[in-house]
C-alpha positions as CSV (number, residue, x, y, z in Angstrom):
1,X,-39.6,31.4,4.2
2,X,-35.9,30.0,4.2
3,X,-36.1,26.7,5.1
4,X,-34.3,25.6,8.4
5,X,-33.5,22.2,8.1
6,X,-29.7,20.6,7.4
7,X,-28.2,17.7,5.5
8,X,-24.9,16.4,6.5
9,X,-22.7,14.8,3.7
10,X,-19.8,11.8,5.1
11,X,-17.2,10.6,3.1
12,X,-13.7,9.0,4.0
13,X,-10.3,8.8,3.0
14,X,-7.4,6.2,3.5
15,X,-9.8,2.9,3.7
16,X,-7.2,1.5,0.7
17,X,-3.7,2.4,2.1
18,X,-1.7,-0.6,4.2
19,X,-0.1,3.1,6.2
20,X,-1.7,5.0,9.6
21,X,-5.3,6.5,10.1
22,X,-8.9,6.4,7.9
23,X,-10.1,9.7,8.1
24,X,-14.1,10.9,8.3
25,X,-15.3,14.0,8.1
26,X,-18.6,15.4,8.2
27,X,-19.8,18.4,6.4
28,X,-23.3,20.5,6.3
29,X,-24.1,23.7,4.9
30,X,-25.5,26.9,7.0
31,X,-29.5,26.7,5.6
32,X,-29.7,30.4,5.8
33,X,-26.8,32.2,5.2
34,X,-25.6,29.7,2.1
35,X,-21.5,29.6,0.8
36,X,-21.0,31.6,-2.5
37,X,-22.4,29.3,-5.6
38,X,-18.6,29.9,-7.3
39,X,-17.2,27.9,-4.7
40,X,-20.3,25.6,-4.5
41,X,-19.7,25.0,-8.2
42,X,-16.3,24.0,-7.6
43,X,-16.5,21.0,-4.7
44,X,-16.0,18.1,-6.5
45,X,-15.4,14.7,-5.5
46,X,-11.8,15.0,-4.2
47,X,-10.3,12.2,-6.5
48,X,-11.3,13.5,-9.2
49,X,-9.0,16.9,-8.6
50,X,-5.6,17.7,-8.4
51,X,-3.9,18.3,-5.4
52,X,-3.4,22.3,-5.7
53,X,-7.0,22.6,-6.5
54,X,-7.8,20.6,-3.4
55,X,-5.8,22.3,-1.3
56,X,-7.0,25.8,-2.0
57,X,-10.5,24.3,-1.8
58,X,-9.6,22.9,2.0
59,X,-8.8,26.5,2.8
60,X,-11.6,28.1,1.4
61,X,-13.9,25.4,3.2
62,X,-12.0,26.1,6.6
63,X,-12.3,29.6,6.0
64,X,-15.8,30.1,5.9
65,X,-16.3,28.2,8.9
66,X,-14.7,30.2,11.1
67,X,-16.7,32.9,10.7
68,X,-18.6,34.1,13.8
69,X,-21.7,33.1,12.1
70,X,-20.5,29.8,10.2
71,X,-21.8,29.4,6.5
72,X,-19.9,25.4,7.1
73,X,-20.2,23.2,9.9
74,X,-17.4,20.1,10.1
75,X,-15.9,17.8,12.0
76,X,-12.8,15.8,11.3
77,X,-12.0,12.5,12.9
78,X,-9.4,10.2,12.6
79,X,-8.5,6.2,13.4
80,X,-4.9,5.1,14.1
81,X,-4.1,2.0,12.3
82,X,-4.1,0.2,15.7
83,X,-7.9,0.8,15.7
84,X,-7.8,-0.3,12.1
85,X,-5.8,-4.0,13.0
86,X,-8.5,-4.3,16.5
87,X,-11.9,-4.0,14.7
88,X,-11.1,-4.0,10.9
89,X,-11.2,-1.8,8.3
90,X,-15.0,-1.5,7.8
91,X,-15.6,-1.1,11.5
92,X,-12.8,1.4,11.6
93,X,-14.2,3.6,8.9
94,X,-17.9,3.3,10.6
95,X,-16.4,4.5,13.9
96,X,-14.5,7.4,12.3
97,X,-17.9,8.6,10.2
98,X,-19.6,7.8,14.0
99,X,-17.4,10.3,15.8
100,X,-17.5,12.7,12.8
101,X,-21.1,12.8,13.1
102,X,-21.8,13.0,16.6
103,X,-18.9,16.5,16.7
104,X,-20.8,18.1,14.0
105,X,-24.0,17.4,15.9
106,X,-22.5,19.5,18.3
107,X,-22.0,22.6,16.2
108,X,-25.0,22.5,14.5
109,X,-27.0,25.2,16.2
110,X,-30.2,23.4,17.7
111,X,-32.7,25.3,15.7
112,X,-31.9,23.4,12.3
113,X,-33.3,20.3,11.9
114,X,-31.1,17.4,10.7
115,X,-33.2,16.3,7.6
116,X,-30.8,13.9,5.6
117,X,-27.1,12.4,6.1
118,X,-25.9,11.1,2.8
119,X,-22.7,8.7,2.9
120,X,-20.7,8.1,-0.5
121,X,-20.5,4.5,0.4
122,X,-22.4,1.6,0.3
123,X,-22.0,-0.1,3.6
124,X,-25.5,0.8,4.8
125,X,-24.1,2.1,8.1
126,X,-26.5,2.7,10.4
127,X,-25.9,5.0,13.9
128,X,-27.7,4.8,17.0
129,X,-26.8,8.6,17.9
130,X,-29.2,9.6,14.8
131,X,-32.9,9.1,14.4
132,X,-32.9,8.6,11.0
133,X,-31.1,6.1,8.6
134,X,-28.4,7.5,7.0
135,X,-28.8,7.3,3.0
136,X,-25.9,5.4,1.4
137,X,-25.2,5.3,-2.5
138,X,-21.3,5.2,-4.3
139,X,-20.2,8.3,-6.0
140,X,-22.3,11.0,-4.1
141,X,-19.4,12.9,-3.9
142,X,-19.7,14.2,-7.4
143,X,-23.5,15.2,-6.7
144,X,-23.8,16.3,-3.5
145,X,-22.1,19.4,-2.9
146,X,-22.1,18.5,1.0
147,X,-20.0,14.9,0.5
148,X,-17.8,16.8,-1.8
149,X,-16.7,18.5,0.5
150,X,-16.1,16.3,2.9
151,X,-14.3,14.5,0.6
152,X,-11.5,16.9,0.1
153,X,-11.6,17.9,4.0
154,X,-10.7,14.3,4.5
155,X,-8.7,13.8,1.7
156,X,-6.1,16.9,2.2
157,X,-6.3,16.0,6.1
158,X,-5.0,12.5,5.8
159,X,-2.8,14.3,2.9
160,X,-0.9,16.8,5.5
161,X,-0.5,13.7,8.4
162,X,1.3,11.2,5.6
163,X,3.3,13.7,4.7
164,X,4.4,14.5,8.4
165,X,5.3,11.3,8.5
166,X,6.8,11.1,5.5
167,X,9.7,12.9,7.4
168,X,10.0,10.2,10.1
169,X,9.9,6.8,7.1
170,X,12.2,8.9,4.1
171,X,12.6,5.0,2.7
172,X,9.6,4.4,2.6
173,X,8.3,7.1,0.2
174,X,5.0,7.9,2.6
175,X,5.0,11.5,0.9
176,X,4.5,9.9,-2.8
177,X,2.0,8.0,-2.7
178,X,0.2,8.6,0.6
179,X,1.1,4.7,1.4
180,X,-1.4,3.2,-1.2
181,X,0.1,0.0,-2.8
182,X,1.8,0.9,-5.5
183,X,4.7,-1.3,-6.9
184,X,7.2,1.4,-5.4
185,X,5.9,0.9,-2.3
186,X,5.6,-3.0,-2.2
187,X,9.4,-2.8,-3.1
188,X,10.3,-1.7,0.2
189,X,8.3,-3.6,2.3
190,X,10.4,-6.8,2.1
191,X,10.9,-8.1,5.2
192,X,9.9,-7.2,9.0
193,X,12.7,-4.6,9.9
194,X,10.4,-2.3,7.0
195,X,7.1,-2.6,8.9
196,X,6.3,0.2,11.0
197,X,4.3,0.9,14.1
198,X,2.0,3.0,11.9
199,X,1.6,0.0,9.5
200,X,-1.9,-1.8,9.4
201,X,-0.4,-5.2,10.4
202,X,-3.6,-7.4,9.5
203,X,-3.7,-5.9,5.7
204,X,-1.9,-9.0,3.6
205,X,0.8,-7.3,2.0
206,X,2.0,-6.2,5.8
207,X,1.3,-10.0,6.9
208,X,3.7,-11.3,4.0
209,X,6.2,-8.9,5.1
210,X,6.3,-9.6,8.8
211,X,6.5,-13.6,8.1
212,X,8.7,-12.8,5.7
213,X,12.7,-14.2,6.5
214,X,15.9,-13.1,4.9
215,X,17.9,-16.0,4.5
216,X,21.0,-17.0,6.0
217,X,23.4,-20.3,5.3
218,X,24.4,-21.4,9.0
219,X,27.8,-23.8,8.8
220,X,27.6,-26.8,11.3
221,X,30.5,-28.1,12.4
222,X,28.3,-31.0,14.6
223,X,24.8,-31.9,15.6
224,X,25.4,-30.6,19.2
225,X,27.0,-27.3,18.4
226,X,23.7,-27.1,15.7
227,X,21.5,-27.2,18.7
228,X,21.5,-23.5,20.3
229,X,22.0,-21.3,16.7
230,X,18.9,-23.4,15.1
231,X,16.7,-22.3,17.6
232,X,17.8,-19.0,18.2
233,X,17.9,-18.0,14.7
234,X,15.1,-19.7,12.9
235,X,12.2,-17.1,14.4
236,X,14.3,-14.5,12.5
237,X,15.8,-16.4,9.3
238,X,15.1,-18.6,6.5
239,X,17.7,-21.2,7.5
240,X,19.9,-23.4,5.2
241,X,22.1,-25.3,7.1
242,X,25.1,-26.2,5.6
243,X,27.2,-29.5,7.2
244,X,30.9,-29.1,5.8
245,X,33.7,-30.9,8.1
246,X,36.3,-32.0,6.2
247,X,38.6,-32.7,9.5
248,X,36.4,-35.8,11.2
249,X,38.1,-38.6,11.2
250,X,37.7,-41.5,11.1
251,X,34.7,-41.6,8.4
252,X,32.6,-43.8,10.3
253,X,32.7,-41.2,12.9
254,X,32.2,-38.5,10.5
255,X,28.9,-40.3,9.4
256,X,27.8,-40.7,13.0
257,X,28.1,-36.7,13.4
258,X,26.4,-36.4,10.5
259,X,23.2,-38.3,11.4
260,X,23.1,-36.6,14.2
261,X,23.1,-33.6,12.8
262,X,20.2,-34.3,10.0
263,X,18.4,-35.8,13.6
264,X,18.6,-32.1,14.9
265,X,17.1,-30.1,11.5
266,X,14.1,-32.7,11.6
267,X,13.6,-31.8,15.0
268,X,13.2,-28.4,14.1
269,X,11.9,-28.7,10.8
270,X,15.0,-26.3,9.2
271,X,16.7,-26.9,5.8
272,X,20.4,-28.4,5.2
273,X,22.5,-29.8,2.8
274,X,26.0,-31.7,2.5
275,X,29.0,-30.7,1.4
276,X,31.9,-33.0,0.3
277,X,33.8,-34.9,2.9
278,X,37.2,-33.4,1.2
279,X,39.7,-35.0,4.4
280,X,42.5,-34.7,1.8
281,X,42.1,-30.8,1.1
282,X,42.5,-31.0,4.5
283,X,45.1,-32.5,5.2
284,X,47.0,-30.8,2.4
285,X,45.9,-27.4,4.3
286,X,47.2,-28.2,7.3
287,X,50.8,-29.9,6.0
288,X,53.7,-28.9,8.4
289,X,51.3,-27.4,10.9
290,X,50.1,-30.6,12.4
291,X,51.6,-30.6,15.8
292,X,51.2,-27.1,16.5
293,X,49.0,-25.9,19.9
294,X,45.5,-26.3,20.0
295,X,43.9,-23.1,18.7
296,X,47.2,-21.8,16.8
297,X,47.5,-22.1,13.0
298,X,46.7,-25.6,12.7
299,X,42.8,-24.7,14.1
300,X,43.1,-21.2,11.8
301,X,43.3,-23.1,8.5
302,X,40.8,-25.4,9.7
303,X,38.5,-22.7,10.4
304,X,39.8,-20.6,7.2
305,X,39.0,-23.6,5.1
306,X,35.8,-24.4,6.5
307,X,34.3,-20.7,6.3
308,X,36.1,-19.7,3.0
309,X,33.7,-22.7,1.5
310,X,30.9,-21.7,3.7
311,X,30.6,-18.4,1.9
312,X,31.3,-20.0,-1.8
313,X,28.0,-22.2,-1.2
314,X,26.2,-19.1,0.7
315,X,26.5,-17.2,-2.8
316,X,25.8,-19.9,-5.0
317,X,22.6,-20.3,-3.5
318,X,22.1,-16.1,-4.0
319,X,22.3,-16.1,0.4
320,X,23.6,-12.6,1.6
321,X,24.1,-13.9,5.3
322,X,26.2,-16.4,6.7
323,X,27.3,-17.6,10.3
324,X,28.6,-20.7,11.8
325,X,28.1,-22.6,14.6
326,X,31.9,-23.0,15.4
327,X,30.8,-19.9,17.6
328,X,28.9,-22.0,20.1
329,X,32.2,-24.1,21.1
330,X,34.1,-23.0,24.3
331,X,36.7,-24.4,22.8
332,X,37.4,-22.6,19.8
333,X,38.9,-19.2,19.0
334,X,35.5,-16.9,18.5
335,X,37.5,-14.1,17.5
336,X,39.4,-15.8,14.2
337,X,36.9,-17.0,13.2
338,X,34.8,-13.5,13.8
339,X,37.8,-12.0,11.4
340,X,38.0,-15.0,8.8
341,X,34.3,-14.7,8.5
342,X,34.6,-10.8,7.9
343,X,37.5,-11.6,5.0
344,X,35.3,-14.1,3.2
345,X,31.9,-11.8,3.5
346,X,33.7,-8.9,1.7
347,X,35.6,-11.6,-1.4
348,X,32.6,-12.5,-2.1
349,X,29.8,-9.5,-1.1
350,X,28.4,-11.0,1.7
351,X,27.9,-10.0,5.4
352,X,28.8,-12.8,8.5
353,X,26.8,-12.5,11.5
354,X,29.0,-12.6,14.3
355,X,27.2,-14.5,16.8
356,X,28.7,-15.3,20.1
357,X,26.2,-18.8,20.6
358,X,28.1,-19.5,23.7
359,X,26.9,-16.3,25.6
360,X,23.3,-16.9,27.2
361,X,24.5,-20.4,28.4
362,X,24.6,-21.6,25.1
363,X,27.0,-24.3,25.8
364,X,25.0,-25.7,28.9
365,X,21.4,-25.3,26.6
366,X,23.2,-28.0,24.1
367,X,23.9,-30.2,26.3
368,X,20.4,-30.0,27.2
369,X,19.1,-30.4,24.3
370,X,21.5,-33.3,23.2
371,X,20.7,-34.7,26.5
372,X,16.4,-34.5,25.6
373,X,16.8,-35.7,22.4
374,X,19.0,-38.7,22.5
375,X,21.7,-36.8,20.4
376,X,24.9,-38.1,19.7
377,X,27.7,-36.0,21.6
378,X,31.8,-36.6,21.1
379,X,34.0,-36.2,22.8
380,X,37.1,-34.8,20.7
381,X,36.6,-32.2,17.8
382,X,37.4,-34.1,14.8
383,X,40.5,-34.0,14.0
384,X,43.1,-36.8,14.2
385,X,45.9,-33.8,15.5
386,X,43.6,-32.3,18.1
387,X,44.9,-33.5,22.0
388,X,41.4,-35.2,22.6
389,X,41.6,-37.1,19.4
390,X,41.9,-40.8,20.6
391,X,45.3,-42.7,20.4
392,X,46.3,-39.1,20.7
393,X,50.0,-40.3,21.8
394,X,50.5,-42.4,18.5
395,X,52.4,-39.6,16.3
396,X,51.4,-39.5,12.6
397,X,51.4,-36.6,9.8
398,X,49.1,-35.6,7.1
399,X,52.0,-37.6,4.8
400,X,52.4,-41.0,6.2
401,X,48.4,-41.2,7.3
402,X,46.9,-44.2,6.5
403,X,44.0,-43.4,4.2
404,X,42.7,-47.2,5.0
405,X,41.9,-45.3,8.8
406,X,39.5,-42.9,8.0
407,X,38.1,-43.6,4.5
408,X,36.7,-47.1,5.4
């Protein structure tokens, strides 16, 4: 007498890859009217086989159980990597073998007995739907001909979604590798603008790349202006600030504007260094042009000078972005210094972030800040030609200036 009762093999794929779904699948043999032995003979544990020979295996498996009478009863199921970040991998992979189970249940026909379930794992899963513990031992899948072929049904399933998406993520080579971590793979997943909705965001090499920053060298022209582009920008950057203002004068007041800005990148904990106070490079710079109008080319070769050296210390320190803060001043012209930044970023192969600070109220949230913080606010820009600069109506130029003024 042909016996009647059924084993159902389990087995997984994707549990290692940082991209999308684990897939389950389920897997039992008609008791009665068998699959040929030449094809029996051939299930192997899908690893183990090359990709043609598993994918003329998954059509042969598919094909005989759609017959009317199925010689093969399966069930595929599959766990988005949402699933996967919620409950964790292991719980992810239970649930999927769960669901896989209870569909093939469904298509067993009532008259076999479910004897055995055999799992090529070695969780010890256990599932309230069955009545028996299911047996779990690693590498069943090259013995039992039943988790062999659930192997490669869950194998070449996951196969045919990656490379789906593979069409959607070109960059990120889905289709070669399937998303495990290979060194290819980890070198494009740099930074968070690579991570993807399919990602699994709580595997480590996804974490690393979502708090990971590109750096970018942000000139300050003062501690106030600093305020607004420090906050803004240091969720999304690795900051270096970089304090270069040749143009304050006198030095005392320079060093005032300079404590104040150090006050402001301990307050939020951001990186900055000090350039040279170089006041005679600037004057030089700005020889014959000191009377001009405010924001004519007396302010251009202040700016000019100011980001030209911005971008110089940007690509000494190997930083491919660089803005300033002389973008959060009403008082300065945005759009100069929008195409002197773009002249420096292509002598020197970087890119400047043009950042209008002053838009969102960013002039107002400064003074806010400066206001909360006790930070020290002038009143003129700097500059000893500017028509706020004190003892403005005392006419001097850059060649009888007393250097005892602003060096002491």
């Amino acid at each position: 007498m042909s016996q009647t009762y059924i084993k159902i093999g389990i087995d997984e794929a994707g549990r290692g890859p940082w991209f999308w779904p684990v897939v389950a699948a389920a897997l039992a043999f008609h008791p009665i009217h068998s699959i040929p032995d030449s094809l029996l003979r051939r299930l192997q544990d899908s690893k183990v086989l090359s990709e043609s020979v598993r994918e003329e295996l998954f059509s042969e498996l598919i094909h005989y159980a759609q017959w009317e009478e199925p010689q093969i009863f399966f069930w595929v199921w599959v766990v988005d990597s949402q699933m996967i970040d919620a409950m964790n991998i292991k719980q992810a992979n239970k649930e999927a073998m769960r669901r896989a189970l209870i569909e093939i249940q469904r298509k067993i026909p009532k008259e076999f007995e479910i004897r055995s379930v055999v799992i090529d794992w070695n969780d010890n899963y256990t599932f309230q739907e069955l009545s028996i513990k299911p047996i779990s031992i690693i590498e069943w899948d090259r013995k039992v001909s039943e988790i062999s072929g659930a192997s490669i049904l869950a194998k070449v399933f996951r196969d045919k979604l990656m490379d789906t998406y593979s069409l959607l993520y070109p960059a990120l080579w889905v289709d070669s590798n399937k998303w495990y971590g290979t060194k290819k793979h980890q070198t494009v997943l740099q930074w968070p603008k690579d991570v993807t909705w399919a990602h699994r965001l709580t595997f480590a090499p996804i974490v690393r790349a979502l708090s990971r920053k590109p750096k970018l060298l942000l000139h300050v022209c003062c501690g106030p202006d600093a305020t607004v582009p420090i906050m803004d920008l240091k969720g999304e950057y690795d900051l270096l600030c970089y304090w270069y203002d040749p143009n304050i004068q006198p030095k005392k007041e320079y060093t005032k504007r300079l404590r104040a800005f150090q006050k402001v990148c301990e307050q939020e904990w951001v990186e900055w260094i000090e350039g040279e106070y170089d006041v005679e490079r600037f004057l030089s710079v700005i020889r014959w042009l000191e009377h001009t109008p405010e924001k004519w080319e007396k302010c251009t070769q202040c700016y000019d000078m100011r980001l030209e050296r911005s971008a110089q210390i940007a690509k000494e320190h190997g930083i491919k972005l660089f803005t300033s803060t002389l973008n959060n001043s009403p008082h300065k012209d945005m759009l100069k210094m929008y195409a002197l930044g773009d002249k420096y970023a292509e002598e020197y192969g970087l890119r400047f972030l043009k950042i209008p600070f002053r838009k969102n109220d960013g002039f107002n949230r400064s003074v806010a800040y400066t206001k909360l913080y006790d930070i020290y606010r002038q009143n003129y820009c700097g500059c000893i030609y500017s028509d706020t600069f004190p003892g403005k109506n005392k006419k001097k130029t850059s060649n009888d200036w007393d250097e005892s003024n602003w060096c002491g």
